[in-house]
DSSP file (Angstrom, degrees, kcal/mol; ACC not computed):
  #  RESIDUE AA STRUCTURE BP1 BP2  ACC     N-H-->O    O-->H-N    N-H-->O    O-->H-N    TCO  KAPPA ALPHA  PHI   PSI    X-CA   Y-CA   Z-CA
    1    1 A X              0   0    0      0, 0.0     3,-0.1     0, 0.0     5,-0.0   0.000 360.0 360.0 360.0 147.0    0.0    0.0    0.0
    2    2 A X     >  -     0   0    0      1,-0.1     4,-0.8     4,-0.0     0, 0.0  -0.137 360.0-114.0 -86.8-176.0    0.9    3.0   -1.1
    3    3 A X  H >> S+     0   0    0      1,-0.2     3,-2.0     2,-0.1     4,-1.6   0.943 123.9  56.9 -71.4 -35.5    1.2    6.7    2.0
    4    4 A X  H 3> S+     0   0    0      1,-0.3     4,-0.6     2,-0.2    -1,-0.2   0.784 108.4  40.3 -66.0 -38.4   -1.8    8.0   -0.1
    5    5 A X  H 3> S+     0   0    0      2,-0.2     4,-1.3     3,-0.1    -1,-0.3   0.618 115.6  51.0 -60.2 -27.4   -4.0    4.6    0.7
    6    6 A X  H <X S+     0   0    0     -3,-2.0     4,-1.4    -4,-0.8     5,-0.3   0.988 111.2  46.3 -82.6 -56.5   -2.9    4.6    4.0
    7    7 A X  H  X S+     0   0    0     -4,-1.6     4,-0.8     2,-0.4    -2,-0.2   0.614 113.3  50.2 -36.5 -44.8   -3.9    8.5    4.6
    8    8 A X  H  X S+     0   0    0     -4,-0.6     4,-0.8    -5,-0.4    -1,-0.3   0.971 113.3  47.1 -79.2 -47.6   -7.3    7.9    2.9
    9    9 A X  H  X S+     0   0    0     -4,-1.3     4,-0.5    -3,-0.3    -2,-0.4   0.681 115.9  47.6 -63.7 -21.6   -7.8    4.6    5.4
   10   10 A X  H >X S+     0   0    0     -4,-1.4     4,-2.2     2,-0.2     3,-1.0   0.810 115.6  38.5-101.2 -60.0   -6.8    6.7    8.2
   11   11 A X  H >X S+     0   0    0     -4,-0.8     3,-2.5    -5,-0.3     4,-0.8   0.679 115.1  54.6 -57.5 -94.3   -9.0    9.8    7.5
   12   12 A X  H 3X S+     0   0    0     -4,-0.8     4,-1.2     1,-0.3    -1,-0.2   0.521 114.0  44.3  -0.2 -43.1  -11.9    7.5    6.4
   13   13 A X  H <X S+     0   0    0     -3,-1.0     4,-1.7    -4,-0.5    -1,-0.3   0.820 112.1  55.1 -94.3 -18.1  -11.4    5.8   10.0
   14   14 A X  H <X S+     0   0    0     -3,-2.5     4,-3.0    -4,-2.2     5,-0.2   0.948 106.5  43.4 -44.0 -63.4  -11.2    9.0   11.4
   15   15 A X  H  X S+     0   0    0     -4,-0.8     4,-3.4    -5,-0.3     5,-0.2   0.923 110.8  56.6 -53.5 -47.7  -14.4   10.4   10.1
   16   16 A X  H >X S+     0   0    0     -4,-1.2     3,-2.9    -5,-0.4     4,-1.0   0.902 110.4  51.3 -58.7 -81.4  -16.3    6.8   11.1
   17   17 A X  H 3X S+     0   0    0     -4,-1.7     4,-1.2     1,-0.3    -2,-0.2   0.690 112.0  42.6  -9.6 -54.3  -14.7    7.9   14.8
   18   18 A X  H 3X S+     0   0    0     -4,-3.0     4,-2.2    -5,-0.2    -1,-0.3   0.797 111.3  55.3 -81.8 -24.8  -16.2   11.4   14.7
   19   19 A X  H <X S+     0   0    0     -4,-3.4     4,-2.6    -3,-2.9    -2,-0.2   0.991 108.8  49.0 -57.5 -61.4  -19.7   10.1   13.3
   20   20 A X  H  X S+     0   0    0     -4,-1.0     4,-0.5     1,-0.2     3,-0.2   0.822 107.1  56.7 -52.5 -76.9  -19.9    7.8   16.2
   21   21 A X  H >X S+     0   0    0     -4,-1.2     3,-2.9     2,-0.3     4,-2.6   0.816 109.8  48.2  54.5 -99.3  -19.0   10.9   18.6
   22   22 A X  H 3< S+     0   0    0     -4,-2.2    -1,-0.2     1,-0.3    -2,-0.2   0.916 111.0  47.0 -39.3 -64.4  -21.8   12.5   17.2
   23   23 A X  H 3< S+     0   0    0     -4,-2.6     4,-0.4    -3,-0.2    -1,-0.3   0.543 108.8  49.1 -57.2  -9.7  -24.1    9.8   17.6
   24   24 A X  H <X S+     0   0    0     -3,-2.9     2,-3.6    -4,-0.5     4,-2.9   0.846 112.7  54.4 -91.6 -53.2  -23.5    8.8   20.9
   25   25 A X  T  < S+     0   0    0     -4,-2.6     2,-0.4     2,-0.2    -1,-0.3  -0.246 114.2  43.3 -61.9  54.5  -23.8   12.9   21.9
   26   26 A X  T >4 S+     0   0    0     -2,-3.6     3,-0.7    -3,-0.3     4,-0.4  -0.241 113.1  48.6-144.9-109.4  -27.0   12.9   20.3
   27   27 A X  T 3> S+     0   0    0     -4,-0.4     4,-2.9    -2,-0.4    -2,-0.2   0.349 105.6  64.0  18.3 -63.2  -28.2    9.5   21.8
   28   28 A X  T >< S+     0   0    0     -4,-2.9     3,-4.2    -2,-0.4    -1,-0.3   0.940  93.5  56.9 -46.8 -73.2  -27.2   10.8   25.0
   29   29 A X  T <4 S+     0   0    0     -3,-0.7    -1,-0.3     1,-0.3    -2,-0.2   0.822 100.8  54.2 -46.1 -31.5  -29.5   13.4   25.0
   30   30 A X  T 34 S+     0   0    0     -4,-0.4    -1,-0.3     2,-0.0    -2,-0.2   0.997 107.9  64.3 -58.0 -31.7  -32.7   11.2   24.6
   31   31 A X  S << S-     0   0    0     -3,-4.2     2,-0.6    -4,-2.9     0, 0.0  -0.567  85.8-132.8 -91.6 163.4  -31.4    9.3   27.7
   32   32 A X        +     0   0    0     -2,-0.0     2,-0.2     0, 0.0    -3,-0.1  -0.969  41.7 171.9-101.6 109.4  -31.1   11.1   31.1
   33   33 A X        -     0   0    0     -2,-0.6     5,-0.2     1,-0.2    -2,-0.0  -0.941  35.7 -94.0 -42.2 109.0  -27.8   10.1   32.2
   34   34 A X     >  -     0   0    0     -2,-0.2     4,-1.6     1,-0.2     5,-0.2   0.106  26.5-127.8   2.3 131.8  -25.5   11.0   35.0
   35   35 A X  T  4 S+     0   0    0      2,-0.2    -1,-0.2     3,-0.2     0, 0.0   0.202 117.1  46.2 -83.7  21.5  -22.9   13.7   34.5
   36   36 A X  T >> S+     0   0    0      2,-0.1     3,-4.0     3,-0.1     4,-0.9   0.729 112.4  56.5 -89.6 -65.6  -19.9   11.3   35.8
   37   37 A X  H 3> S+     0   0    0      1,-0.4     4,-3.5     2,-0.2     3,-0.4   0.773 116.7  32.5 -52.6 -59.9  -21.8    8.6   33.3
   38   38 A X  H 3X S+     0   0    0     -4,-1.6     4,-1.8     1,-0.2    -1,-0.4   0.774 114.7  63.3 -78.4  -4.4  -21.4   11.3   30.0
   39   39 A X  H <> S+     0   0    0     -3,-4.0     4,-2.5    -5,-0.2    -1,-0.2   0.990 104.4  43.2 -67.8 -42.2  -18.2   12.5   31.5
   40   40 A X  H  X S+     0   0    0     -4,-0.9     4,-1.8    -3,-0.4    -2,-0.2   0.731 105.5  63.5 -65.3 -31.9  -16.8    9.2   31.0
   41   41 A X  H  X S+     0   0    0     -4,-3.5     4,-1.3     2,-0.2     3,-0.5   0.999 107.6  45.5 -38.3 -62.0  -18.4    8.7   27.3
   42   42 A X  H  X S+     0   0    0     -4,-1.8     4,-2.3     1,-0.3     5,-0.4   0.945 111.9  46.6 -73.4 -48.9  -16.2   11.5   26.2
   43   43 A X  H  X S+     0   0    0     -4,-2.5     4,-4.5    -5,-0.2    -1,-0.3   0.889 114.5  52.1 -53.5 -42.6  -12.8   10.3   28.0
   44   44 A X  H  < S+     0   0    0     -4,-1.8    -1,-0.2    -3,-0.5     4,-0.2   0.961 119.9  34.5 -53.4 -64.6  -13.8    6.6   26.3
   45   45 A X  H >X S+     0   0    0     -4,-1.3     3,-2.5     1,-0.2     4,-2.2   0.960 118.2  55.2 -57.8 -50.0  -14.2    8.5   22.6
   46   46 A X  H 3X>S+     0   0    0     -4,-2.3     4,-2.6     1,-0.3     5,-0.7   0.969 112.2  39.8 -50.2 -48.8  -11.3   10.9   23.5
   47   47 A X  H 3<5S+     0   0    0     -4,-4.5    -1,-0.3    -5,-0.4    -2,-0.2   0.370 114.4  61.4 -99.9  34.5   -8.9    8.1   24.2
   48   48 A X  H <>5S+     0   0    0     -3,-2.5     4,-1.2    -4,-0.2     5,-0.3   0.774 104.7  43.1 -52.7-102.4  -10.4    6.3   21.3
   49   49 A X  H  <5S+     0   0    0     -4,-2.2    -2,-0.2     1,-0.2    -3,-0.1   0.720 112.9  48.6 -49.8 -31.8   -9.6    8.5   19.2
   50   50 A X  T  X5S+     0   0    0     -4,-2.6     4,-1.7     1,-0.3     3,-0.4   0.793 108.4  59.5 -73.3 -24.3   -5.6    9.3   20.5
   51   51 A X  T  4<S+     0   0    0     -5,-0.7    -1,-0.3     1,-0.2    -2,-0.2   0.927 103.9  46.5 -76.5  -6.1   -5.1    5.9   20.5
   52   52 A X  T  < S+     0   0    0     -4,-1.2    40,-0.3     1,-0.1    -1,-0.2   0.521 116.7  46.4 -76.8 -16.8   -6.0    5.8   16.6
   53   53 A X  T  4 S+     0   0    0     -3,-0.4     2,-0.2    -5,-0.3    38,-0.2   0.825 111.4  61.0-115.5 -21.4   -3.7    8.7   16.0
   54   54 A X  S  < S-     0   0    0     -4,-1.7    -1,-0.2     1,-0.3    38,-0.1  -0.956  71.3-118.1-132.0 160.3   -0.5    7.3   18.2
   55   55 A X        -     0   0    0     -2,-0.2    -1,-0.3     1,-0.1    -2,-0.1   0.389  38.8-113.5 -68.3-179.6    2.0    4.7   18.7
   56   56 A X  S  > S+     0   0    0      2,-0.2     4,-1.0     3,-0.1    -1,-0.1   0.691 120.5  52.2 -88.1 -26.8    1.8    2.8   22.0
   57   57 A X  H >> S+     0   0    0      1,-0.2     4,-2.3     2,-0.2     3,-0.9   0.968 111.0  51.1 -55.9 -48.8    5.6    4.6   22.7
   58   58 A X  H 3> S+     0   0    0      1,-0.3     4,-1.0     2,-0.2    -1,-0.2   0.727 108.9  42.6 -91.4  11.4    4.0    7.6   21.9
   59   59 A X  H 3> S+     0   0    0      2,-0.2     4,-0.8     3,-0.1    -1,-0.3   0.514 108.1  61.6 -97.7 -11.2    1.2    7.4   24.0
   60   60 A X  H XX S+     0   0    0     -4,-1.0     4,-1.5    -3,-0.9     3,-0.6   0.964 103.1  52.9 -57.7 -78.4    3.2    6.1   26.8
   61   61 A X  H 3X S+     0   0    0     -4,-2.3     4,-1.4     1,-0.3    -2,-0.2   0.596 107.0  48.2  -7.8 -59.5    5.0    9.2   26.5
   62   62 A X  H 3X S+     0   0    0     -4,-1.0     4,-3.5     2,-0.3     5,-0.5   0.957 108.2  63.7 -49.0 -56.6    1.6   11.5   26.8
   63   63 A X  H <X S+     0   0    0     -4,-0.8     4,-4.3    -3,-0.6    -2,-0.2   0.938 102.5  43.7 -40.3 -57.2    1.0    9.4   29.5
   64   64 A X  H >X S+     0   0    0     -4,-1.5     4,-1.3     2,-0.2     3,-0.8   0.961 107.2  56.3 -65.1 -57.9    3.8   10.5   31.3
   65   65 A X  H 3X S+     0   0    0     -4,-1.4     4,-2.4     1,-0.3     3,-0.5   0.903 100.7  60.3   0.4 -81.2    3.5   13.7   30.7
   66   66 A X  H 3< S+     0   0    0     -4,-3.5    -1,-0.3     2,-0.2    -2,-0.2   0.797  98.1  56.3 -39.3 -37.5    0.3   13.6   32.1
   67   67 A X  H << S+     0   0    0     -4,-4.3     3,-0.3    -3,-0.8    -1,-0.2   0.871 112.1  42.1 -65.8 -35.1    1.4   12.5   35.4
   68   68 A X  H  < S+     0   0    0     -4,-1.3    -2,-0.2    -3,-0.5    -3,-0.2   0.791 134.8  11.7 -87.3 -24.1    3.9   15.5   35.9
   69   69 A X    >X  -     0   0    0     -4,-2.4     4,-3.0    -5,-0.1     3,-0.9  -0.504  65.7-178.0-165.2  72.4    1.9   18.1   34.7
   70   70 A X  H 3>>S+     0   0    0     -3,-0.3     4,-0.9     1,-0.2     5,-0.6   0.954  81.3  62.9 -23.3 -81.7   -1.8   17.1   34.2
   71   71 A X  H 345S+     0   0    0      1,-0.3     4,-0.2     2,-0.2    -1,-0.2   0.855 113.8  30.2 -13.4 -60.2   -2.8   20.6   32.8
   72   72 A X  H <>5S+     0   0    0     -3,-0.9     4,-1.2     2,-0.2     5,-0.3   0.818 112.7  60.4 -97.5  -7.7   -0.5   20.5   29.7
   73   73 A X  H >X5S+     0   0    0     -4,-3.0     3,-3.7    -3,-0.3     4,-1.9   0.937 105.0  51.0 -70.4 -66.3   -0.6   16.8   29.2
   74   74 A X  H 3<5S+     0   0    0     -4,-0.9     4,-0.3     1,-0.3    -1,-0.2   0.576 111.8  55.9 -39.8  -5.5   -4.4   17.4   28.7
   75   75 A X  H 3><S+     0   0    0     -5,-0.6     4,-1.4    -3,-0.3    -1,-0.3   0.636 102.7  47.8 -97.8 -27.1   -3.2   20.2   26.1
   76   76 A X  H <X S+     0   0    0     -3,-3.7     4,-2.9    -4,-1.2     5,-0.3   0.867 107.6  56.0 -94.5 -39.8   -1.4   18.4   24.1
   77   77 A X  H  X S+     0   0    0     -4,-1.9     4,-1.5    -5,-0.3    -1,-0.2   0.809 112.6  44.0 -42.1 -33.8   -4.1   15.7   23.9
   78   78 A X  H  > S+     0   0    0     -4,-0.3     4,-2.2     1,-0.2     5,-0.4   0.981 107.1  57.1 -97.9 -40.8   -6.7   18.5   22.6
   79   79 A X  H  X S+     0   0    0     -4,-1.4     4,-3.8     2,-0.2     3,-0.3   0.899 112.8  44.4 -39.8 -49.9   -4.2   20.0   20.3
   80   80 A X  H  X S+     0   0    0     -4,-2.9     4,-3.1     1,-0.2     5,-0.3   0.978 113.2  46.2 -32.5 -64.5   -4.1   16.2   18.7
   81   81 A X  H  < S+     0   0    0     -4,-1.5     5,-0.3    -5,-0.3    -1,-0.2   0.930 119.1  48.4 -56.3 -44.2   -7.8   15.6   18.7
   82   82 A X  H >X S+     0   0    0     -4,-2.2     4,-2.1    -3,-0.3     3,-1.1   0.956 113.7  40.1 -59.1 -66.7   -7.8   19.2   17.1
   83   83 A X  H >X>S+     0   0    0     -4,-3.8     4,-1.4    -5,-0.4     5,-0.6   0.978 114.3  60.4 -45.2 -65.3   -5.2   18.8   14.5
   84   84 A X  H 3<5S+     0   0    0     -4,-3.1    -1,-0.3     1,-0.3    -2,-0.2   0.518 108.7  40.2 -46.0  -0.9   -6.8   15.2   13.9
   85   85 A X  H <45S+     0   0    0     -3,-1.1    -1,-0.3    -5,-0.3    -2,-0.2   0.475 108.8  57.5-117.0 -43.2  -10.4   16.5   12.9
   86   86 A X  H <<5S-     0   0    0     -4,-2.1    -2,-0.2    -3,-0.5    -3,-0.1   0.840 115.5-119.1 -66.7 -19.1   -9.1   19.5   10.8
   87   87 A X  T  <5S+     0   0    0     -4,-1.4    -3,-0.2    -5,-0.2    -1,-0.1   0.139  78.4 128.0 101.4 -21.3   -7.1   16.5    8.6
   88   88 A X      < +     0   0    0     -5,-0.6     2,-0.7    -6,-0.2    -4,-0.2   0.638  58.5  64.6 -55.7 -27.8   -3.7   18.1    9.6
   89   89 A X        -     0   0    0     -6,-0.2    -1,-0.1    -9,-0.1     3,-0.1  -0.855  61.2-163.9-106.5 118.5   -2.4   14.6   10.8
   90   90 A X        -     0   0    0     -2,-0.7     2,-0.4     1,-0.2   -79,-0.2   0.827  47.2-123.3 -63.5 -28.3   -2.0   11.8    8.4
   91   91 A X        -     0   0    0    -38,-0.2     2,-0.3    14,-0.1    -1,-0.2  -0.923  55.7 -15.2 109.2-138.9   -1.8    9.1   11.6
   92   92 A X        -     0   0    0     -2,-0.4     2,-0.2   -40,-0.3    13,-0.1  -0.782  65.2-145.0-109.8 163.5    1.0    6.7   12.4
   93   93 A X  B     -A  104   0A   0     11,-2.0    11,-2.7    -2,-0.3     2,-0.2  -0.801   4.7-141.6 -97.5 116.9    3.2    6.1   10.3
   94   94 A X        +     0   0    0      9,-0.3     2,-0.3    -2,-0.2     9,-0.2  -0.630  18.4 175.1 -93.1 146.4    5.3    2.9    9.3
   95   95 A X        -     0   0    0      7,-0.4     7,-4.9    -2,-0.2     2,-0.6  -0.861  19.0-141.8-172.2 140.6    9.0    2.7    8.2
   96   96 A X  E     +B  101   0B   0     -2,-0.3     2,-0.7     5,-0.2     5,-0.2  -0.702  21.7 168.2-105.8 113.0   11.2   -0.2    7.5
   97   97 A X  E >  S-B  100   0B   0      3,-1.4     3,-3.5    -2,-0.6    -2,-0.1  -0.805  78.7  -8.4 -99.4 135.5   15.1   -0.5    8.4
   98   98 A X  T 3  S-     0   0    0     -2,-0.7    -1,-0.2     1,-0.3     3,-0.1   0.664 125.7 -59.2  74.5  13.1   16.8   -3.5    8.2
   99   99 A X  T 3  S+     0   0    0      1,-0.3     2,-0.4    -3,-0.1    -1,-0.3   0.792 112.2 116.3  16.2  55.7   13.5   -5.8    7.5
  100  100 A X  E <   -B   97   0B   0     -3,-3.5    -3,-1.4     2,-0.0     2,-0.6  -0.932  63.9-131.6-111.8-177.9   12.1   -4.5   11.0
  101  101 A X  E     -B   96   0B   0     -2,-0.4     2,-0.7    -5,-0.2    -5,-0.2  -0.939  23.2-175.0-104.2  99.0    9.1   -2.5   11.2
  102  102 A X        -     0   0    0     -7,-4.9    -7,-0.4    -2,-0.6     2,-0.3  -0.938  19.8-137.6-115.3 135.0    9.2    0.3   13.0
  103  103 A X        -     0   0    0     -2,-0.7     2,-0.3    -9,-0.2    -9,-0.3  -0.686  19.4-161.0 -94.8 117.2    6.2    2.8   13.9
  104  104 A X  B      A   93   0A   0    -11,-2.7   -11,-2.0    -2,-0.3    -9,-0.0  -0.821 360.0 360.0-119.4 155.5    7.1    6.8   13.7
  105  105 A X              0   0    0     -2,-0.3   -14,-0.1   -13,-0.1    -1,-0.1   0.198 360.0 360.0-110.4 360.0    4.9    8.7   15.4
């Protein structure tokens, strides 16, 4: 496969991601639901979606982040989610050295 097939499968799963999004926030409203119960919908789609958009490295990494300094780890997350709706991120990325497989972020 070519980047330009991967890029379209990756937006394409993107967009399915953001439909679903929608449709559970519109669902929601017909039900009356907690506000812990839809706080925890969005963190489920939010970390949904970053895990679609990064490596397991690099999401360890956020992770960490997030433990020293909640505040901007939760900033770099919305800039992601941001970029990642606007198209501005292709996804991950593959690259081969050596016949391994390595995943750039």
């Amino acid at each position: 496969m070519t980047d330009s097939e991967l890029d379209a499968i990756r937006a394409k799963r993107l967009v399915e991601l953001q439909q679903q999004q929608q449709q559970q926030a519109g669902s929601n409203k017909n039900i009356q639901s907690s506000p812990e119960e839809k706080q925890q919908q969005q963190e489920d789609i939010r970390n949904t979606m970053l895990s679609s958009l990064l490596t397991q490295e690099a999401r360890a990494r956020l992770n960490m982040i997030a433990l020293t300094k909640p505040e901007k780890g939760r900033m770099i997350e919305d800039i992601l989610i941001q970029n990642a709706r606007r198209g501005a991120i292709g996804g991950r990325k593959v690259k081969t050295i050596n016949g391994k497989t390595n995943m750039i972020d």
